[in-house]
C-alpha positions as CSV (number, residue, x, y, z in Angstrom):
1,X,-127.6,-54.3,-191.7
2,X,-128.9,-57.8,-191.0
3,X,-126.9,-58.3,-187.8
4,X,-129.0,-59.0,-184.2
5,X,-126.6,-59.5,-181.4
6,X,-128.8,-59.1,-178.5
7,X,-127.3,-57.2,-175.3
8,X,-124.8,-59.3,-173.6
9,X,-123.8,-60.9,-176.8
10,X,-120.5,-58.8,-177.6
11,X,-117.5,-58.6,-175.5
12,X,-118.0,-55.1,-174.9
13,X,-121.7,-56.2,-173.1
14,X,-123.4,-54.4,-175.7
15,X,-125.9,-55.7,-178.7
16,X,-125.7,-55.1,-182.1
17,X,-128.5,-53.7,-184.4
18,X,-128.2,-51.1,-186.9
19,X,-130.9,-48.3,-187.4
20,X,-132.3,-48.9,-191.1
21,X,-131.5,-46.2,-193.9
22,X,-135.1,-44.8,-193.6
23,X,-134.2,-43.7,-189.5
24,X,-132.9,-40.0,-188.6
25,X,-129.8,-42.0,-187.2
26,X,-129.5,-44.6,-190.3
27,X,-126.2,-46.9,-190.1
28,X,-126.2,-46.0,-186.0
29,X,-125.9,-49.1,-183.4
30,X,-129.0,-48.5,-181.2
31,X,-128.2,-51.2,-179.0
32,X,-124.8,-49.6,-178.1
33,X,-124.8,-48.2,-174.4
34,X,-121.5,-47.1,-172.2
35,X,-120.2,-50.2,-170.6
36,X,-117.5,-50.1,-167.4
37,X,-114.4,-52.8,-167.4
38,X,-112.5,-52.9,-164.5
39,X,-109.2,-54.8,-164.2
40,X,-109.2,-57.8,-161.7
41,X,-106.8,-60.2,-161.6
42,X,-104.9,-59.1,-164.2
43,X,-107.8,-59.2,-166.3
44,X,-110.4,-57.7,-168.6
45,X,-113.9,-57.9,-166.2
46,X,-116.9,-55.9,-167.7
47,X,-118.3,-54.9,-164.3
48,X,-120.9,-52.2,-165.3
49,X,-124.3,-51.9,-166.2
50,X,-125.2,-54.7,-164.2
51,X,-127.8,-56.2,-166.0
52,X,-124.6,-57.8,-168.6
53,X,-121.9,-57.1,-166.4
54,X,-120.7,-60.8,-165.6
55,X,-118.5,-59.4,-162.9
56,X,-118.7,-57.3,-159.9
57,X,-116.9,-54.4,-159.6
58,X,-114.3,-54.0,-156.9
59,X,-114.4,-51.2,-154.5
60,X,-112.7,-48.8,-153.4
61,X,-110.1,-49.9,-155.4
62,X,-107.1,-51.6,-153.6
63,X,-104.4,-49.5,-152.1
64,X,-101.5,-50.7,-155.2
65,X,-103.9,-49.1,-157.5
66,X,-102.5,-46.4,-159.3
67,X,-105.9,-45.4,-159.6
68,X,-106.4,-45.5,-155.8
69,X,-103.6,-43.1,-155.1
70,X,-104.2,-39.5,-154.1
């Protein structure tokens, strides 16, 4: 319950910091927040929300993408 990872501390982009057992949503991470990560390179990249994302994002995605294909 004592853990404070402020946003941008996890790998993930995230925080850490548990709601105490007194709040509706006790035991919940309330820094947690959906995070994008995109493959460049051949690696990992968190691309999205910008204000952790240490990467851009690359788009539209490039034409070998199986993601790209229609």
């Amino acid at each position: 319950m004592e853990t404070d990872i402020p946003d941008g501390g996890t790998t993930q982009g995230y925080g850490i910091r548990f709601n105490p057992p007194e709040h509706e949503m006790a035991g919940q991470n309330n820094r947690a927040f959906p995070v994008i990560i995109q493959y460049i390179g051949g690696d990992m990249k968190l691309v999205w929300p910008p204000h952790v994302a240490p990467h851009e994002p690359v788009l539209p995605l490039p034409a070998k993408s199986p993601y790209a294909m229609r």
